[in-house]
N, CA, C and O atoms as CSV, one atom per row, in Angstrom:
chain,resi,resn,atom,element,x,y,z
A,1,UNK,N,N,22.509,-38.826,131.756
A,1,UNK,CA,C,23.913,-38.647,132.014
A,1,UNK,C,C,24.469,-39.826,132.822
A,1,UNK,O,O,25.606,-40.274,132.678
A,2,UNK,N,N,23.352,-40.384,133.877
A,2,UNK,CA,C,24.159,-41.497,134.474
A,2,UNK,C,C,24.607,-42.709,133.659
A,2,UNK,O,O,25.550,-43.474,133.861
A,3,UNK,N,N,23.686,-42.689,132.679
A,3,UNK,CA,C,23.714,-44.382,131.751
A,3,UNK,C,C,24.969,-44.106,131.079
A,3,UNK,O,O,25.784,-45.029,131.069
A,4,UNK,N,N,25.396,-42.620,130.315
A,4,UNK,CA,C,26.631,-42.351,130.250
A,4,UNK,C,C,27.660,-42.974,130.775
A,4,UNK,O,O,28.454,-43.626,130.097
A,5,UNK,N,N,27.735,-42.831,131.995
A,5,UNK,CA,C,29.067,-43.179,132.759
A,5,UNK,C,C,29.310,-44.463,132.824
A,5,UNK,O,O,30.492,-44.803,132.891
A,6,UNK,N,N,28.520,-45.235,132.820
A,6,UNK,CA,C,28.225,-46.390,132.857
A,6,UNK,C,C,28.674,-46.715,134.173
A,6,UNK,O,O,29.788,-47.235,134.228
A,7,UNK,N,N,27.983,-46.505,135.385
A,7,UNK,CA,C,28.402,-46.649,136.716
A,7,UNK,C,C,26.900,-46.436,137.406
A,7,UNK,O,O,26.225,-45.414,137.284
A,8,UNK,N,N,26.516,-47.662,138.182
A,8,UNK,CA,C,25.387,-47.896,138.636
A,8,UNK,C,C,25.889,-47.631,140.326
A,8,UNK,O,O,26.493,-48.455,141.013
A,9,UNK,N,N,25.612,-46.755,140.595
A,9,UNK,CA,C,25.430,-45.744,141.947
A,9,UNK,C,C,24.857,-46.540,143.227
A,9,UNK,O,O,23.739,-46.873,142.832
A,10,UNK,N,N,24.976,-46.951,144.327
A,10,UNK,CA,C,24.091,-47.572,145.200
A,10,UNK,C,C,23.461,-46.676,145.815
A,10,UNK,O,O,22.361,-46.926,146.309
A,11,UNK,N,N,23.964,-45.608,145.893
A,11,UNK,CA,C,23.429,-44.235,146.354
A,11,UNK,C,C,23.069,-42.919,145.742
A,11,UNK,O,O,24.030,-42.617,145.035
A,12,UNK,N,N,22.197,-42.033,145.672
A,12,UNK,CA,C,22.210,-40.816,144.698
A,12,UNK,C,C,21.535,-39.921,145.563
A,12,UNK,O,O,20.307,-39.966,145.636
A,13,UNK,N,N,22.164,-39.155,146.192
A,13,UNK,CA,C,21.731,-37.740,147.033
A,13,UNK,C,C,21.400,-36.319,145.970
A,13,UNK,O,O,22.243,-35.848,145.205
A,14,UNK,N,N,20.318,-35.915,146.096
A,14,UNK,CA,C,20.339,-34.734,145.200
A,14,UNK,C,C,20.219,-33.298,146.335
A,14,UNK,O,O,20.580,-33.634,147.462
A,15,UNK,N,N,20.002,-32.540,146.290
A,15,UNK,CA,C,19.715,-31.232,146.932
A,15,UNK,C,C,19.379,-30.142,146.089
A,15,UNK,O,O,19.891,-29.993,144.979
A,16,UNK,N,N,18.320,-29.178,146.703
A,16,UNK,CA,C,17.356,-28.018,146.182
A,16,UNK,C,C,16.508,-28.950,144.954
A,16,UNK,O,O,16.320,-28.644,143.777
A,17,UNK,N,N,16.200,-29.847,145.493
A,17,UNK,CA,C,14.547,-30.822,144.778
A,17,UNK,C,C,13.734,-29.999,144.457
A,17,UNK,O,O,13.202,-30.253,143.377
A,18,UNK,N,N,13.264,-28.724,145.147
A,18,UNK,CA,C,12.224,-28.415,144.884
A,18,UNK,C,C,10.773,-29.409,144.771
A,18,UNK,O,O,10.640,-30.548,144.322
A,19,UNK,N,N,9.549,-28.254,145.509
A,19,UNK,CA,C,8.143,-29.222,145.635
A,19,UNK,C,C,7.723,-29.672,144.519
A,19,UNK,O,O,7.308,-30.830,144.465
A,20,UNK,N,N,7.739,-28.845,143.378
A,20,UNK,CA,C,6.610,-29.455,141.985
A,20,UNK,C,C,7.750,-30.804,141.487
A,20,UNK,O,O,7.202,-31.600,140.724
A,21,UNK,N,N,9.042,-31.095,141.782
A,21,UNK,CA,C,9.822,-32.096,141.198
A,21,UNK,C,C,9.352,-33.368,141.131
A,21,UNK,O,O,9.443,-34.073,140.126
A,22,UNK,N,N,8.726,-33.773,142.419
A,22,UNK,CA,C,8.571,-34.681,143.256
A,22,UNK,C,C,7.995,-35.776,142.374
A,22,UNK,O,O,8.494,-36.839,142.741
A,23,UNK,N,N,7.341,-35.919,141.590
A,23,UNK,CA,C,6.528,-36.861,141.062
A,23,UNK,C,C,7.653,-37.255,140.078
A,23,UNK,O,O,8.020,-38.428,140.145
A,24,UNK,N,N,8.340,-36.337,139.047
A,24,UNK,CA,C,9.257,-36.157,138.056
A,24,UNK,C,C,10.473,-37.235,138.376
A,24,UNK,O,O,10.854,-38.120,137.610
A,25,UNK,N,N,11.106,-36.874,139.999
A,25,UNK,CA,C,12.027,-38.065,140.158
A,25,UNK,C,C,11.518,-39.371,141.155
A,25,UNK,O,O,12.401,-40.199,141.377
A,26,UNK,N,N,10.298,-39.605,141.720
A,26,UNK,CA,C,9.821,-40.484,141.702
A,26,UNK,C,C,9.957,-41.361,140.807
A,26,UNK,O,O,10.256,-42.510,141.133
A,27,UNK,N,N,9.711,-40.902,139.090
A,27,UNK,CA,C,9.807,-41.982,138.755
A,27,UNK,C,C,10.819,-42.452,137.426
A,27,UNK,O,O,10.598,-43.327,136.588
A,28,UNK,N,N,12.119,-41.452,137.573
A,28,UNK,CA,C,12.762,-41.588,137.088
A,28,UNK,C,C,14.085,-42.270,136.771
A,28,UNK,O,O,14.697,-42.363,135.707
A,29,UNK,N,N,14.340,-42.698,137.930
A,29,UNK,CA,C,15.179,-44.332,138.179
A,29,UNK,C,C,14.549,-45.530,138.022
A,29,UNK,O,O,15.229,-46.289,138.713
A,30,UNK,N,N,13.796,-46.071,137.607
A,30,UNK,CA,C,13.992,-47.802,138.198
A,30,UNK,C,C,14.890,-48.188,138.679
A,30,UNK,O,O,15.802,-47.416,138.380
A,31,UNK,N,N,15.283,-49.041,139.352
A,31,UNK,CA,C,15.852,-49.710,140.465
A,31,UNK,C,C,15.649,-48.805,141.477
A,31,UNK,O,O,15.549,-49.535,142.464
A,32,UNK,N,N,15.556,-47.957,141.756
A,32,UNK,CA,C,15.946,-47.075,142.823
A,32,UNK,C,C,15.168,-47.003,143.836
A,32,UNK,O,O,14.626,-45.937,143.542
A,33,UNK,N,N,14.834,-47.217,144.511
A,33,UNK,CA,C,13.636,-46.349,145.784
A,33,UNK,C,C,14.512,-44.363,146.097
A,33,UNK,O,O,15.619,-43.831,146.186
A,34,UNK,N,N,12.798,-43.962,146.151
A,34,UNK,CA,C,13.220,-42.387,146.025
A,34,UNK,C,C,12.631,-41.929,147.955
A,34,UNK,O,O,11.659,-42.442,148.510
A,35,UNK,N,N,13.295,-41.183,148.395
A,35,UNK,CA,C,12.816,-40.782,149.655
A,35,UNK,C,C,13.438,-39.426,149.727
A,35,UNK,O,O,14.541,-39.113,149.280
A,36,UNK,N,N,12.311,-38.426,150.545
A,36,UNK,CA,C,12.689,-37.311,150.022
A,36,UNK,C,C,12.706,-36.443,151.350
A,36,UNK,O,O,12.712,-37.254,152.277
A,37,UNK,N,N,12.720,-34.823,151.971
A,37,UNK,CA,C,12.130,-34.198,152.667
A,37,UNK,C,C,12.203,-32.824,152.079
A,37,UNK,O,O,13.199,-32.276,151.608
A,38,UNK,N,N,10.838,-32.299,152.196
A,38,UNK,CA,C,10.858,-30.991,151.675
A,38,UNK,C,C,10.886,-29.791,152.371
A,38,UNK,O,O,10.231,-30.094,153.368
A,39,UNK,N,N,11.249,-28.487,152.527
A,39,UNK,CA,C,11.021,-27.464,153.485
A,39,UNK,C,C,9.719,-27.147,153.756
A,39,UNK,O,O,9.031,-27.399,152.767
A,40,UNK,N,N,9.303,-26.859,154.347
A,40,UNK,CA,C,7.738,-26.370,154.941
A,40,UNK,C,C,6.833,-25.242,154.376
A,40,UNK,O,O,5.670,-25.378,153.996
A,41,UNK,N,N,7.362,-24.428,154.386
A,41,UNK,CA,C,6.991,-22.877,154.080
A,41,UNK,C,C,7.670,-22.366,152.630
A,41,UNK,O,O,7.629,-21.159,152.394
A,42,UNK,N,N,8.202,-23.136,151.802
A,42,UNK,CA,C,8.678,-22.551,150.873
A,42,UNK,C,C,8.582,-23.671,149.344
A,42,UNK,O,O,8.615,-24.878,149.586
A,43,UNK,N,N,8.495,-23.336,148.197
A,43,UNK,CA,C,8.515,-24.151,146.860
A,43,UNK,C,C,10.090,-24.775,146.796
A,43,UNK,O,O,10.199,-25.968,146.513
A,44,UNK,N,N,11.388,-23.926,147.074
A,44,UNK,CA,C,12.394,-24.190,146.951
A,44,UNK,C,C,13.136,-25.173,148.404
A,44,UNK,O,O,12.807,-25.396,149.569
A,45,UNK,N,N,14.240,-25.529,147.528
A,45,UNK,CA,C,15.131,-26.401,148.505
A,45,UNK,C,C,15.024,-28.118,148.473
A,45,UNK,O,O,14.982,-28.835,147.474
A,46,UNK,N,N,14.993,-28.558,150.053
A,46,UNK,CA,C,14.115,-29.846,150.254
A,46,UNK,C,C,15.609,-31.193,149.575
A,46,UNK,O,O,16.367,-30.929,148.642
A,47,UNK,N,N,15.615,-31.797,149.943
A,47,UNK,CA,C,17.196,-32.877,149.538
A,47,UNK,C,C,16.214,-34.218,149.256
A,47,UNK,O,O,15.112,-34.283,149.802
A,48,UNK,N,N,16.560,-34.979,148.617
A,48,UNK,CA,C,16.196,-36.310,147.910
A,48,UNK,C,C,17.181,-37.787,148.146
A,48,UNK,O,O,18.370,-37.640,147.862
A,49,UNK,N,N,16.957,-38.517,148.406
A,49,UNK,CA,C,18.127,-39.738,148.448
A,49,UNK,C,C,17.505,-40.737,147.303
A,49,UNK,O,O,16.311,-41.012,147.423
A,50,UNK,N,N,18.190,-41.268,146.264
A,50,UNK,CA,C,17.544,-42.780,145.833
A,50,UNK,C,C,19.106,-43.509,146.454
A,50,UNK,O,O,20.215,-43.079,146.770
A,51,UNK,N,N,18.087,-45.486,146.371
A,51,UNK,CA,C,18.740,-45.899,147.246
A,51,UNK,C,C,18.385,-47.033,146.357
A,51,UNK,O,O,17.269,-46.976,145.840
A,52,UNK,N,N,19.330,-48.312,146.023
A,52,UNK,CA,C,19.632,-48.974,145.235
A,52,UNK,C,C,18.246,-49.781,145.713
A,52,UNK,O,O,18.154,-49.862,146.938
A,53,UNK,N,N,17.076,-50.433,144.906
A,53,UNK,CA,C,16.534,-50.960,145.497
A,53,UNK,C,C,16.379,-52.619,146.047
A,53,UNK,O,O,15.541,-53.153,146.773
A,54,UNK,N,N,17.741,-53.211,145.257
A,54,UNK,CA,C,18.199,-54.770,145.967
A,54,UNK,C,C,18.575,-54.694,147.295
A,54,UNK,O,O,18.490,-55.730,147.955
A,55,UNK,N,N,19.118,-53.313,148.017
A,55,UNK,CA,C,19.571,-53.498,149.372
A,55,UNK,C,C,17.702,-53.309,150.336
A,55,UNK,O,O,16.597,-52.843,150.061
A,56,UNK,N,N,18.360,-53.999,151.487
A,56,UNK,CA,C,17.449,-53.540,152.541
A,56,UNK,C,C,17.563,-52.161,152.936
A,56,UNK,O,O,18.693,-51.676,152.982
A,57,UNK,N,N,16.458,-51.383,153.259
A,57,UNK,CA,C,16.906,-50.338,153.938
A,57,UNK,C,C,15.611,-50.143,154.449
A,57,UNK,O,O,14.671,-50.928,154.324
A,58,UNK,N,N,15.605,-48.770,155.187
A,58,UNK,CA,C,14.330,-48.174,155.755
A,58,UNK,C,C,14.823,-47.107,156.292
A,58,UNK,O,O,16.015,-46.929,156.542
A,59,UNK,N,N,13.677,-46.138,156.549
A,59,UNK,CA,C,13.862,-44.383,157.088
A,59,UNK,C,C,13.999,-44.732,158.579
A,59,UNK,O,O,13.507,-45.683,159.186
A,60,UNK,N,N,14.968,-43.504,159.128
A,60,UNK,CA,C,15.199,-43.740,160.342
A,60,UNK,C,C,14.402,-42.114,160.818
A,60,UNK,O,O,15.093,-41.097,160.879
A,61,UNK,N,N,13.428,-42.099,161.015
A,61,UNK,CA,C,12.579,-41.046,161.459
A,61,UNK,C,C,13.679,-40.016,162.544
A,61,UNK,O,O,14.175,-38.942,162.203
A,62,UNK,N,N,13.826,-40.578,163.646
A,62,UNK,CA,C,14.476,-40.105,165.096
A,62,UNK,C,C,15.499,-39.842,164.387
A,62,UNK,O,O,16.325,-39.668,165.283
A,63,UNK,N,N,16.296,-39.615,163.004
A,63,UNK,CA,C,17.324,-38.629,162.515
A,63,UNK,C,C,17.202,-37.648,161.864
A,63,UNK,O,O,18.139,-36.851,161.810
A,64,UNK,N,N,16.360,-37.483,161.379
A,64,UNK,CA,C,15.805,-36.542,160.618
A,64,UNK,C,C,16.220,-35.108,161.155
A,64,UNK,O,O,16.397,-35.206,162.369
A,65,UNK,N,N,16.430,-33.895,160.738
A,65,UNK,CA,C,16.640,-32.749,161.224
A,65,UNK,C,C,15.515,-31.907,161.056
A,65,UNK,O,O,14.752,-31.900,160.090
A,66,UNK,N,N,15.463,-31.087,162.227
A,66,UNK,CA,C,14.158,-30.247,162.254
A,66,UNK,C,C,14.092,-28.725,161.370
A,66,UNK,O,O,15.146,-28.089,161.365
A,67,UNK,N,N,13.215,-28.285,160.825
A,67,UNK,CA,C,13.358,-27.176,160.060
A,67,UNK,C,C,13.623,-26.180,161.146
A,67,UNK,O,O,13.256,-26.118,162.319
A,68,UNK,N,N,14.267,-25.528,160.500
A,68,UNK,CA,C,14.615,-23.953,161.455
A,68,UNK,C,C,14.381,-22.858,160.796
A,68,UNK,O,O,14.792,-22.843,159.636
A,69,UNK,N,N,13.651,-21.603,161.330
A,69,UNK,CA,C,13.655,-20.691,160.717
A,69,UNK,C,C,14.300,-19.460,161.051
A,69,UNK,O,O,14.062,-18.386,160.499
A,70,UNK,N,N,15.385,-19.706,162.265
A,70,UNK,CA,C,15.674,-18.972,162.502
A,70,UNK,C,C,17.485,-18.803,161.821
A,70,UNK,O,O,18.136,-17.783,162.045
């Protein structure tokens, strides 16, 4: 659907990835770098970013949000 649009994204946020996905959109962009976080205790959820891979970037750990279960 993206090649459709014909609009090359510098950014692509997904949400509810789900665990078994993971390999699936790993490697389903080229260009992209894929970085992900998944919920802990559960198969569902978990958010995904690809990120154009000509820019610089890197994970900023100390932002990350902590799981809650309450």
């Amino acid at each position: 659907m993206l090649k459709l649009l014909e609009i090359e994204f510098d950014v692509i946020v997904l949400s509810e990835i789900w665990n078994y996905n993971i390999e699936f959109y790993s490697n389903i962009l080229d260009c992209y770098d894929f970085y992900y976080d998944l919920l802990v205790h559960t198969k569902g959820g978990g958010v995904g970013i690809f990120v154009r891979s000509e820019f610089k970037h890197c994970l900023l750990p100390q932002c990350n949000l902590v799981n809650s279960t309450v």
